[in-house]
N, C-alpha and C positions, 0 to 999 in steps of 0.2 A: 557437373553438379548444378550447373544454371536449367538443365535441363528438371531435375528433379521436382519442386515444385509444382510444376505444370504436370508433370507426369500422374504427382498425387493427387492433382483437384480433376486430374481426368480420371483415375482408377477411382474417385470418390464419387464422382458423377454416374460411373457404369455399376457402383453395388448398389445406390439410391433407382437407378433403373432396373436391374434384376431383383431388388427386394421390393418394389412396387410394382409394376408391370403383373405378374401372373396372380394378387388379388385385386385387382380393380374393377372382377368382374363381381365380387359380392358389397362395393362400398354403398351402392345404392339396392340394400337388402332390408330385411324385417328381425327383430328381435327373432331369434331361434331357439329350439330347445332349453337347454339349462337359460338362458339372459332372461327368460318370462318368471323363474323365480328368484335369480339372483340381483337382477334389477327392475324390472315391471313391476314384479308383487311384492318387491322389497323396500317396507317404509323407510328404514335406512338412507336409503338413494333418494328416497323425496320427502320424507320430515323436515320439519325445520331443524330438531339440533342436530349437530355434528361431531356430536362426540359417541351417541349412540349403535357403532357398528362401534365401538371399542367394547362392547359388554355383551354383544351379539357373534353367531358366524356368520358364516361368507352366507349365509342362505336368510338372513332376517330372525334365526330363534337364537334365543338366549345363549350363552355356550354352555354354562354351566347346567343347563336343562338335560335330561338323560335324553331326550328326546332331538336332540343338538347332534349334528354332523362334525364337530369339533373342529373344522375347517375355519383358521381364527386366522382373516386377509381383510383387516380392516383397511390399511392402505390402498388396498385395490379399489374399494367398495367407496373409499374417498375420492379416489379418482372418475368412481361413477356420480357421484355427486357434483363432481366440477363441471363433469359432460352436462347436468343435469341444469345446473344453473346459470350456464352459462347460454341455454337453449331456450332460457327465458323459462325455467321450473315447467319444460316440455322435456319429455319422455321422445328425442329423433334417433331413431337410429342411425340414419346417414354421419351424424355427428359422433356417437361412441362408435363406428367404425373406423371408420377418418380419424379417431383419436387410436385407434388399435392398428391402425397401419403404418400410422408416424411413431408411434413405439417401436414397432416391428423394423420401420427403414433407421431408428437408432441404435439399437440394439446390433443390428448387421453392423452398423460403423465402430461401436463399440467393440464389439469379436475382431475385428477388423485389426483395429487399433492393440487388442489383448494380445492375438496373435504376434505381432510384428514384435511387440515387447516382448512375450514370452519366449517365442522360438530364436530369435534375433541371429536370424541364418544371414549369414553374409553373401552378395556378390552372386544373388538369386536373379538380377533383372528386373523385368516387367514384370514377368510372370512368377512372382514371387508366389510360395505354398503360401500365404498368410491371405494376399488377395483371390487365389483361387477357390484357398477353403472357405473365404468367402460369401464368394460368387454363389457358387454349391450352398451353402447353408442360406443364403436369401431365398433361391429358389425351391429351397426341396419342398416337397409335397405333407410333409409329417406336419408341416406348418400352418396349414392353410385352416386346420381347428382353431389353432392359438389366436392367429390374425382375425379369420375371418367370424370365429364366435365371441362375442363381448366378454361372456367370460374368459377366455382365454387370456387375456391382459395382465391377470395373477400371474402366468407361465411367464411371457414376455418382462415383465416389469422385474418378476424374480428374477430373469436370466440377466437381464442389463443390470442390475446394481451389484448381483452375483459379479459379474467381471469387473464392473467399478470397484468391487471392494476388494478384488487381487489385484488389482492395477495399483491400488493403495498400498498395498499389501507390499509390494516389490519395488514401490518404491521407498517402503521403509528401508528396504534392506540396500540401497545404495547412501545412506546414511550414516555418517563414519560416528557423530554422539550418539553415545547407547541411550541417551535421555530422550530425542526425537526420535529414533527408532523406534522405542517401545510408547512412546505418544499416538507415532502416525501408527503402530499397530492394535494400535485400542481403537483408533477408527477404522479400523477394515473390520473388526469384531461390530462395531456399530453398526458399519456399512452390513454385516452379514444379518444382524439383527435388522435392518429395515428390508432386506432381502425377504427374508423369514414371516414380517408381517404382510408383503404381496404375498409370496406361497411360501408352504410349510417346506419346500426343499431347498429353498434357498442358502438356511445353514451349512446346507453340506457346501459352500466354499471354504468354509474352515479347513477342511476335510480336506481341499486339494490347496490350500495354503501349506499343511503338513506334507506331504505330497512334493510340493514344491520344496520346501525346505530342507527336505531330506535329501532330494534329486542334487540338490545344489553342493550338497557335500558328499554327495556319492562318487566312488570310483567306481566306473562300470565294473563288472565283472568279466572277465577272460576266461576263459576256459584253454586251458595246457595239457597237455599228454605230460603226463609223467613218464619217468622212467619203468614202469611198472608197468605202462599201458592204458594206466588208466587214468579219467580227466581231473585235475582239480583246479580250483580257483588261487588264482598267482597273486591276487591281490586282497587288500584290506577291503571289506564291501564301500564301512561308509565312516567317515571320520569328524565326528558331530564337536564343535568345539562349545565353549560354556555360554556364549551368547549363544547360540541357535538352540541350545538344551532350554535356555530362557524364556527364548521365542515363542516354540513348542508348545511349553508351558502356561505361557498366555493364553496361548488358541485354544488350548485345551481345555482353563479354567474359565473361558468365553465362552467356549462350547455349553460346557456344564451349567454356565448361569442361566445361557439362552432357553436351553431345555428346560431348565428348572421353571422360569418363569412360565414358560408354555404349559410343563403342567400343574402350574398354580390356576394361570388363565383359563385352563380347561375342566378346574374344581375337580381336580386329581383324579379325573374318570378319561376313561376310553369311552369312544362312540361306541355305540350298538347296529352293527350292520346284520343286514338278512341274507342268507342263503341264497339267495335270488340275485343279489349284487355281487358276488363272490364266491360262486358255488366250490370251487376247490378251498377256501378255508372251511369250512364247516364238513369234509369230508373225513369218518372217523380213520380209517386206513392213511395210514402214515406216509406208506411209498408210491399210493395214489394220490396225496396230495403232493406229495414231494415233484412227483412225476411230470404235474399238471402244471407246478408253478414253475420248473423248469421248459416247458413247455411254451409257457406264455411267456419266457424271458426269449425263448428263440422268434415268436411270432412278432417280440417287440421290435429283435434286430433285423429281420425280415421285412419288417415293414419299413426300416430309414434303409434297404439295399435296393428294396423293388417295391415303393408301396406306391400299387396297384389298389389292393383291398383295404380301402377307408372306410371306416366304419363312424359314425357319432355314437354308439352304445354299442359296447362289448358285453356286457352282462347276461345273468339268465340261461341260455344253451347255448350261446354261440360259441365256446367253445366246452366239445365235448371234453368228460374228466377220461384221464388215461386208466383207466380201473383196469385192462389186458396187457399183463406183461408180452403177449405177442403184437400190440399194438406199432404200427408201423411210424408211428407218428416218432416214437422213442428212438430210432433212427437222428433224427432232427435235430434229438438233445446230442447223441455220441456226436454228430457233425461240428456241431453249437464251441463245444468243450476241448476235442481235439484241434478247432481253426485255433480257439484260446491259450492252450500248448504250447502253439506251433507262435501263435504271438509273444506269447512268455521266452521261448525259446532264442527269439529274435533277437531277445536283451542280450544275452549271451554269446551271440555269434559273432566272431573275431571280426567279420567283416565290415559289419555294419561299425558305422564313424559314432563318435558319443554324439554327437548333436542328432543322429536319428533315431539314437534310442532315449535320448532326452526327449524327440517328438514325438514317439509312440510311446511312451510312459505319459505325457502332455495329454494325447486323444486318447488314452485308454481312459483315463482319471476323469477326464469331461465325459467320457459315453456311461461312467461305471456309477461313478459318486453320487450326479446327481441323482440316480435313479434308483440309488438303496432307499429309499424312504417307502416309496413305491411296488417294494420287492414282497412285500410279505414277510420280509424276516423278522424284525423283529417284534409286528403286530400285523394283524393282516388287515389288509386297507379293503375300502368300498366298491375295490370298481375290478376288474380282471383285465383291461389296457383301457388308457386312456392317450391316445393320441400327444396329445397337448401337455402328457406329463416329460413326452420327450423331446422339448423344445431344447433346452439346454444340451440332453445329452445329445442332438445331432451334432452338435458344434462338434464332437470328440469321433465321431462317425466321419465327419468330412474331411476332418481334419487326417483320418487315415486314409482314405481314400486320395485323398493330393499327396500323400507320403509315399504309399505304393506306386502314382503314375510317377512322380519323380524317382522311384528308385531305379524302375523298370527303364524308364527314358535314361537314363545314365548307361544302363548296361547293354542298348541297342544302338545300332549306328542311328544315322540323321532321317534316314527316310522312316523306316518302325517308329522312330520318335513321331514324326509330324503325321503315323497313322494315329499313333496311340493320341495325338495330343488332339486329334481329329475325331476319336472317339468318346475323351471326354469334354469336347466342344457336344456333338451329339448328349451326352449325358444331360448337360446343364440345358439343353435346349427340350429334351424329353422332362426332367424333374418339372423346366418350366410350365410345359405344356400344362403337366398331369396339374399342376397346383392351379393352372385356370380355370380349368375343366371341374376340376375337383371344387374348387372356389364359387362356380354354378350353381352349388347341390347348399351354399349354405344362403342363398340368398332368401329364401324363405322355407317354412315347413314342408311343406308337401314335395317340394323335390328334396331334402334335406331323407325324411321318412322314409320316402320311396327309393332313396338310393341305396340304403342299407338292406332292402331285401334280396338283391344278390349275394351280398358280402354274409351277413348272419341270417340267412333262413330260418335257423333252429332258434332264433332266437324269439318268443313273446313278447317280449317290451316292443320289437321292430313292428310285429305287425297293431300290436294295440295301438302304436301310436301312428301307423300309416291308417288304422279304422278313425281314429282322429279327427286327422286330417282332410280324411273322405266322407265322413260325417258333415263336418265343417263346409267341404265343397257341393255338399248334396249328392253324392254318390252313395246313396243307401245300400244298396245292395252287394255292394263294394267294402262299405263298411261293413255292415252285420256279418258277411264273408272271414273279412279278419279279425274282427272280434272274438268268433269261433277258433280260429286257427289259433291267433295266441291264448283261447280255454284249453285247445287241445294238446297245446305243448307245453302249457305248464294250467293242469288242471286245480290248484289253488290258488289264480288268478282271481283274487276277490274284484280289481279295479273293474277288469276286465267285463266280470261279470256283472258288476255294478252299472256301465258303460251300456251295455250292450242289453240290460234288461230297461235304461234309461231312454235308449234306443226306439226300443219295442215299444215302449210306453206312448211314445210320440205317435208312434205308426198305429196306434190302438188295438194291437195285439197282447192286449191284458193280461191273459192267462200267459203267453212265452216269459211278458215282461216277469210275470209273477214268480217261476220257476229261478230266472234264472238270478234276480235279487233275492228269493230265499238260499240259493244255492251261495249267493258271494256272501252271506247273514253264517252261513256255518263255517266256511273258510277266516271269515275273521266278523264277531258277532258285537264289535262296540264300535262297529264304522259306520258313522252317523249318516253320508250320504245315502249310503243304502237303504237304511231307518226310512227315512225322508221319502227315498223314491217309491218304499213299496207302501208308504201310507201315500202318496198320491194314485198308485195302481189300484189301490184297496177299495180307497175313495171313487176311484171311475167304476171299479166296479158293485158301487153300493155300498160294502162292506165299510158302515161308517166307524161302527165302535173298535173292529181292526184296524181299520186305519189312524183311527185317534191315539189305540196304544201305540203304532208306532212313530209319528210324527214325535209323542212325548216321549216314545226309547231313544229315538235321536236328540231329540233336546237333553234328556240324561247325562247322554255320552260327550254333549257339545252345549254346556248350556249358554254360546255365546252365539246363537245361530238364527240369523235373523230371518232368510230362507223357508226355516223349514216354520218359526213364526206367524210368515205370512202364509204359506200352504193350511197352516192349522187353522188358522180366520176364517181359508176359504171354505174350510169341512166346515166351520161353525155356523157360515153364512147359509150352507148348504141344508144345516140341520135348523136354520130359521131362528139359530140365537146371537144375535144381533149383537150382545152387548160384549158376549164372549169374542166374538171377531174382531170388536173394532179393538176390543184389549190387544188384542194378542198381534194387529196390525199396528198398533201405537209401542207395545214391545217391539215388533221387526223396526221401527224407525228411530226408536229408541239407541237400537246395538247398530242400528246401519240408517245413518239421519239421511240418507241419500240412497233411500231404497222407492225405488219409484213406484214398482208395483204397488205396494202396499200404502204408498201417500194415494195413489190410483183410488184403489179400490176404497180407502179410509174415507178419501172426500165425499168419492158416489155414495156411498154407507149413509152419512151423517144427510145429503142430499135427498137422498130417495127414500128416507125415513124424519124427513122434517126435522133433523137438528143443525136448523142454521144459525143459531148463536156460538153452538160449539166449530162448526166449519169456518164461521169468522173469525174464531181467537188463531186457529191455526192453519189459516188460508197463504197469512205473513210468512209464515213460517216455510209452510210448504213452496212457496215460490221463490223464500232465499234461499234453499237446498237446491232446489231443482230447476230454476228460471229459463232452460231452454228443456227440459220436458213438456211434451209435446201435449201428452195424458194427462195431464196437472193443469197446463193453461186449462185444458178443454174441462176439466172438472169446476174449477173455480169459475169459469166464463158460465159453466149451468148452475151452478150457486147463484153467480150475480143476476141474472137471467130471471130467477124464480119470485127474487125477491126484489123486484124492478129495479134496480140498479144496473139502467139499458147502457150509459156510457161504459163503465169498467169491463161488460158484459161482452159488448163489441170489440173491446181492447186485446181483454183475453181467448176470442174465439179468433181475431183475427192472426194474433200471434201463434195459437195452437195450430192454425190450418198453415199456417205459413213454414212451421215445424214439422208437420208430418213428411211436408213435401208430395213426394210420389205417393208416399204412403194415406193419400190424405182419402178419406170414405166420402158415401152419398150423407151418412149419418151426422157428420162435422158440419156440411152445409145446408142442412134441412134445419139441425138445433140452430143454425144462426138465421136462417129463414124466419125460423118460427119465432127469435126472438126480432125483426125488423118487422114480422106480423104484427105482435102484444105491441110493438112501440111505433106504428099506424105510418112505418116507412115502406110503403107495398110495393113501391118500385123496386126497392132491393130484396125485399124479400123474395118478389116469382125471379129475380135474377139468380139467389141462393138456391130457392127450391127446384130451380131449372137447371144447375148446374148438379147438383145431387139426384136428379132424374138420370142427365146427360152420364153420371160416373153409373148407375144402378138404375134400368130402365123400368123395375119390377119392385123401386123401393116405394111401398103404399103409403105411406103416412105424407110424403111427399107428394105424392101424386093428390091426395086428398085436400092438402092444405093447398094445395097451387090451386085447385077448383075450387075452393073456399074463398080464394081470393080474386078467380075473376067473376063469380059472383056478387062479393063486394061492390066491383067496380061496373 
C-alpha cells in the first residue's frame, strides 16, 4: 500500500504526457476556420460588457434573431474573454491555445478519476482498464479539432464538467440522509446545466445518470434453457426501490427544466439551416434520408476505430446521399447494426462476470448519449459530422476497446497476452503519431484547407475555401482554378461566385468579373457584397449610372455598410460631384469611425478642393481614430503643408513615412521636399528630392524641383 501513492502521481504524470505531447505541434498556430468568427469577429470576446454573450450565440448574433445558429455557449465564449484580457485586451492565439490544451490535459485527469470511481474493478494492478482507457483517449486523433481549434473548448469544457457532474452524482448516492442525497443531486443537475451552457450536449449526463441508476439496481440477465428447449430469463431484470424511483424523478424534472429554459432562451424557434450544411435532412424520400443518416453514424464510428480521414468540414457533397438501394455503402449500415447485436448480446451471455457487463453498458452510454443531440433525430442539426462533436463519446469507444484487450488477455496464455498487450502499446503510439501529424494541418489555414482536399473532394466549401487561402498567398491561378471547381460542384454557389467574379475584378478582367457576380445576383439576389462588387466592375467599366443603381441595391439590402459607402464617393468623385462623395465618405466614417480609406480619400477631397477650414475641424478627429495610419499622417501633413504650418507639417510627414515603412514611395518624399523647399530649408529638401529620385528614377516633378533648387544655390 506504501507503494500506491507514488504509483498514482507516476500514472498522473504519463496521462499529462500522452494528453500533451501529440498537440504541441499546433500551440504555436493562428486563429483557424470557425475561431475567425467565433472569436476574432466576435464583439462578445472583446467588448467591454460581459454579460452580452448571455443574449447572443456562440457566433455574435442575437439568439432569438431567425437569422441566429441557436448555438447558446455563453460560458465558453466567457472563457474567450478571460484568454482575451488576460493578453492585455490582445486577440494571441498562442495563449487560447495553451488555454485549450490545459482543458484537454484536465479533462484526461478528470475521465481518469470518472473511470476508477465508476468501474471500481478491483485487483487490476498497474495496468488498470481506467488508466489505459486513458492513455487511448488522451491520445486519440478525433481530438485534435477539439484541442487544437479554439472553438473546440465548448466540446472539452462540456465533457469535463459533463463527468464532474456524475462524479457528484455518485456520490450522492453513497449518502445514507435522503435529505443530502437529493441536495448533492440538485448539484449534478446544476453541474449538467453549466455543462449545457459550454455545449448543447452536455445535458445528456442526465441521461447516463439514469443509466447509472438503473444499472445499479439491475440483476443482469441469464439466459437458461428450459425444459422445453427454449431460452428464458431466470431472473427479475431490475428491482427499482422508492428512493431511486425519487432519484429518477429529479433527473428527469431537471432534465425538463433545462430544456425548457433552453427553449425559452432560444425565443421558441428552431434554427434555419441550408441544404448545403445538411444535405440528407432536406432529402424528400424517407429511406434515403434514413439511409444516409445511418450512414454518417457508421462514418462517425469509423472515424474513433481508424481515423485516418480528418476532415474540418463534412458538409455540401462530401458525403454522397444513399438514393440506390444497390448502393454498396448500405453494406456498412448491416455491419454497423449486427456488431451492435452482437454487443447487446453480450449483456446476456452467461459468461461474461456482472462487473463487465456493467463496463460495457458504462462505454456504450458514453459513445451513445452524448451523441443523440447530434443524430438527427429529433431535429436535424447544421452540420453532417463534426469531429469535435465526439469528444465525449470517444471516452465510451475506449473505454471498450481496453474491455475487449482485457477480456481476450484473460482467455490466452501469457505470451498472446504480451503480443496482444504489445499491439495495443502499438495502437497508442500510432493514435499518437496520427494526432501530431494531424495537429500540423491546424496550425494555420492553408495547410488546415489543403488537407481536406483528399479527404472530401466532392466537397465545394473545401475547395472555395482552399481558393481562399490561395488568393490570400498570391497563387492566383490556383485560386480562380478552385473557385471554379467548388461553381462546378455545387453550381448555386453564390459565395463562390461572388469570390471569384471579386477575383477577376482585381485582375481586370471586367467582363468575366461581370458574368460571374451577375450569375452569384440570381442564385441569391439581396447579397449585398455582390451588389457592391458589380457596381465597382460597372464603375471600371464606365457604366456609371449601372453602377450607382447597384452600389445603392447593396446599401438596400445592408443599410449599415460603410464599404460599399465609400466605393459610392468614389463613383461621385469620378462623375466630378464632389459634395456627393465627401457625404457619402463621412457616412462610411460615420457607420465605420476607423475606416481609413475613406478618412484617406475625405482629407485629400477637402485639400485638393480648398476646404481647409472643414479638414481642420476634422483633422483631430481623424488622427484619434487612426494615429498610426500611414494615409492619414500623409493627408494631414499636406493640409498643414499648404497652409504654411511647416512645423506640424514636418511632424506628420515625418511619422507617415516612418509608417509606410517598406512601403514608403518617391511621392512621400518629394511632398516633404517640396515642403523644406516653401520653408527655405534647401539642404534637406535636395536630401528628400534625392531620396525620392533614388526610390523612382523617372519620378519628374522631383527631378524638376531638385533642379530648381540647385539653381537657387
Amino acid at each position: 500500500m506504501s507503494q500506491f501513492p507514488n504509483q498514482t502521481l507516476f500514472k498522473l504524470c504519463i496521462i499529462i504526457c500522452a494528453a500533451t505531447l501529440p498537440f504541441l505541434f499546433t500551440i504555436n498556430g493562428d486563429f483557424v476556420f470557425d475561431d475567425s468568427v467565433a472569436i476574432t469577429k466576435n464583439k462578445d470576446v472583446t467588448s467591454k460588457s460581459w454579460l452580452d454573450c448571455f443574449y447572443n450565440d456562440f457566433w455574435g448574433t442575437e439568439i432569438k434573431s431567425e437569422l441566429s445558429h441557436k448555438s447558446y455557449r455563453p460560458l465558453t465564449i466567457l472563457t474567450f474573454r478571460i484568454n482575451y484580457f488576460m493578453s492585455g485586451e490582445r486577440l494571441i492565439a498562442i495563449h487560447f491555445k495553451i488555454t485549450n490544451l490545459i482543458c484537454h490535459i484536465w479533462g484526461c485527469i478528470v475521465l481518469w478519476i470518472f473511470l476508477r470511481t465508476v468501474l471500481n474493478i478491483q485487483n487490476e494492478g498497474f495496468y488498470e482498464t481506467s488508466f489505459l482507457t486513458t492513455l487511448l483517449f488522451a491520445v486519440h486523433p478525433i481530438h485534435v479539432e477539439a484541442v487544437s481549434g479554439i472553438v473546440g473548448r465548448a466540446d472539452v469544457m462540456a465533457s469535463n464538467i459533463f463527468l464532474l457532474a456524475f462524479l457528484v452524482y455518485h456520490f450522492s448516492q453513497s449518502k445514507s440522509k435522503s435529505i443530502w442525497k437529493h441536495l448533492i443531486l440538485l448539484t449534478t443537475i446544476i453541474l449538467s446545466g453549466i455543462s449545457m451552457l459550454f455545449k448543447e450536449n452536455g445535458i445528456t449526463v442526465l441521461g447516463f445518470c439514469l443509466v447509472y441508476e438503473i444499472m445499479n439496481k439491475m440483476k443482469f440477465m441469464k439466459l437458461k434453457k428450459s425444459t422445453t428447449g427454449n431460452f428464458v430469463i431466470n431472473n427479475r431484470f431490475v428491482n427499482l426501490e422508492l428512493d431511486s424511483i425519487l432519484r429518477i424523478l429529479i433527473i428527469l424534472s431537471g432534465a425538463i427544466l433545462l430544456l425548457s429554459g433552453r427553449w425559452l432562451i432560444m425565443g421558441g424557434s428552431y434554427p434555419e439551416f441550408k441544404p448545403v450544411d445538411n444535405p440528407a435532412a432536406f432529402v424528400e424520400n424517407y429511406y434515403t434520408r434514413v439511409k444516409t443518416y445511418n450512414y454518417i453514424y457508421f462514418l462517425n464510428i469509423l472515424l474513433l476505430i481508424w481515423p485516418q480521414w480528418l476532415c474540418y468540414d463534412w458538409s455540401m457533397g462530401c458525403i454522397p446521399l444513399l438514393e440506390n438501394n444497390m448502393d454498396f455503402r448500405t453494406i456498412f449500415i448491416f455491419i454497423m447494426y449486427i456488431y451492435g447485436g452482437l454487443l447487446i448480446k453480450s449483456l446476456f451471455n452467461n459468461k461474461n462476470h456482472s462487473t463487465t457487463k456493467r463496463s460495457l453498458i458504462i462505454g456504450v452510454s458514453l459513445m451513445i448519449l452524448p451523441f443523440l443531440p447530434a443524430a438527427n433525430i429529433v431535429r436535424p442539426v447544421g452540420f453532417v459530422i463534426a469531429e469535435r462533436i465526439l469528444y465525449i463519446s470517444s471516452s465510451g469507444y475506449c473505454l471498450l476497446i481496453v474491455i475487449g484487450y482485457k477480456k481476450i488477455c484473460k482467455k490466452v496464455n501469457s505470451v498472446k497476452c504480451k503480443v496482444l498487450s504489445a499491439m495495443f502499446l502499438f495502437l497508442l503510439i500510432i493514435y499518437g503519431m496520427r494526432s501530431f501529424q494531424r495537429s500540423g494541418d491546424w496550425q494555420n489555414e492553408y495547410k488546415l484547407f489543403t488537407s481536406g482536399l483528399s479527404v472530401c473532394p466532392l466537397n465545394a466549401k473545401i475547395h472555395y475555401n482552399v481558393a481562399k487561402v490561395a488568393d490570400s498567398e498570391q497563387h492566383v491561378e490556383w485560386a480562380l482554378m478552385e473557385y471554379k471547381e467548388s461553381i462546378r460542384l455545387n453550381p448555386t454557389y453564390y459565395q463562390a461566385m461572388n469570390n471569384l467574379g471579386n477575383l477577376l475584378k482585381t485582375l481586370k478582367r471586367f467582363d468575366e468579373a461581370e458574368y460571374y457576380l451577375r450569375e452569384a445576383i440570381k442564385q441569391k439576389n439581396d447579397y449585398p457584397a455582390t451588389w457592391m462588387n458589380l457596381g465597382i466592375v460597372l464603375a471600371n467599366k464606365k457604366q456609371y449610372r449601372e453602377s450607382e443603381i447597384a452600389y445603392k441595391t447593396a446599401i438596400q439590402h445592408r443599410r449599415k455598410y460603410p464599404d460599399c459607402y465609400y466605393n459610392l464617393g468614389n463613383l461621385y468623385l469620378e462623375l466630378n460631384d464632389t459634395n456627393a462623395a465627401s457625404e457619402c465618405w463621412l457616412q462610411a466614417i460615420n457607420l465605420n469611425s476607423k475606416h481609413n480609406l475613406a478618412w484617406t480619400n475625405l482629407l485629400a477631397l477637402l485639400d485638393n478642393t480648398g476646404q481647409t477650414d472643414k479638414a481642420l475641424k476634422i483633422i483631430p478627429r481623424a488622427l484619434n481614430e487612426l494615429p498610426d495610419s500611414a494615409s492619414v499622417n500623409f493627408a494631414v501633413a499636406n493640409i498643414y503643408g499648404k497652409i504654411e504650418l511647416y512645423v506640424q507639417a514636418e511632424k506628420y510627414f515625418k511619422i507617415a513615412i516612418k509608417l509606410f515603412g517598406k512601403r514608403v514611395q518617391a511621392l512621400h518624399f518629394s511632398n516633404l521636399g517640396v515642403l523644406y523647399h516653401r520653408w527655405k530649408k534647401y539642404s534637406l529638401a535636395k536630401e528628400m528630392y534625392s531620396k525620392a529620385i533614388e526610390l523612382d528614377p523617372l519620378f519628374t516633378s522631383a527631378q524638376k524641383n531638385l533642379k530648381t533648387l540647385k539653381r537657387l544655390n
